[in-house]
N, C-alpha and C positions, 0 to 999 in steps of 0.2 A: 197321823198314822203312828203309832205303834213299831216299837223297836223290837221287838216280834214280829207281827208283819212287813215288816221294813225288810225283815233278816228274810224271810219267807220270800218275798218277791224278787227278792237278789237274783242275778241270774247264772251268775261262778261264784265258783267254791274259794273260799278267802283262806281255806290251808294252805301252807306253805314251805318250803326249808330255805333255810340260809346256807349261802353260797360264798365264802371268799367274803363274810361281811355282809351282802346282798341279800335283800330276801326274792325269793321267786314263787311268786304264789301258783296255784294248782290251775285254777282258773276254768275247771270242768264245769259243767252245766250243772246245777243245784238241784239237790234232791230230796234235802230236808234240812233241817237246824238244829242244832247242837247248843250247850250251855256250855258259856266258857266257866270251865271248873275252878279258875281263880278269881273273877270278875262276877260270874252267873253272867252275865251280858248272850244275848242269842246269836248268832251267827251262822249263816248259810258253807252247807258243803254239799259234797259229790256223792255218788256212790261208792268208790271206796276209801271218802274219810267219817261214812256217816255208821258208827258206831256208839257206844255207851252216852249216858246225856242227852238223848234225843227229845224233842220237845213233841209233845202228843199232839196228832194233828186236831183232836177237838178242841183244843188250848189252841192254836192258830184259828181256828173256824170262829171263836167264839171272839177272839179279839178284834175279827171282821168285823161283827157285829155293833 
């Protein structure tokens, strides 16, 4: 499996903030996948962290494949 569909089938959102040192992820149900803009690596988020960098779902469908 694919680190694309890996991210894809995730099922929370892996954003997060830090807390006092602590990280506290968001942990909503996942909506789409995002590039991390310093790594490129994909990663699953929510409806409201899924913004700019989104990976096109034909690029998911096709890695199914």
């Amino acid at each position: 499996m694919t680190t694309l569909l890996r991210a894809a089938l995730y099922p929370n959102c892996t954003e997060g903030v830090s807390r006092k040192g602590r990280f506290q992820p968001c942990g909503s149900t996942t909506v789409a996948v995002r590039y991390d803009p310093d790594s490129g690596d994909p990663y699953p988020v929510c409806a409201h962290h899924a913004r700019a960098d989104m990976v096109p779902l034909l690029k998911i469908l096709e890695d199914m494949r």
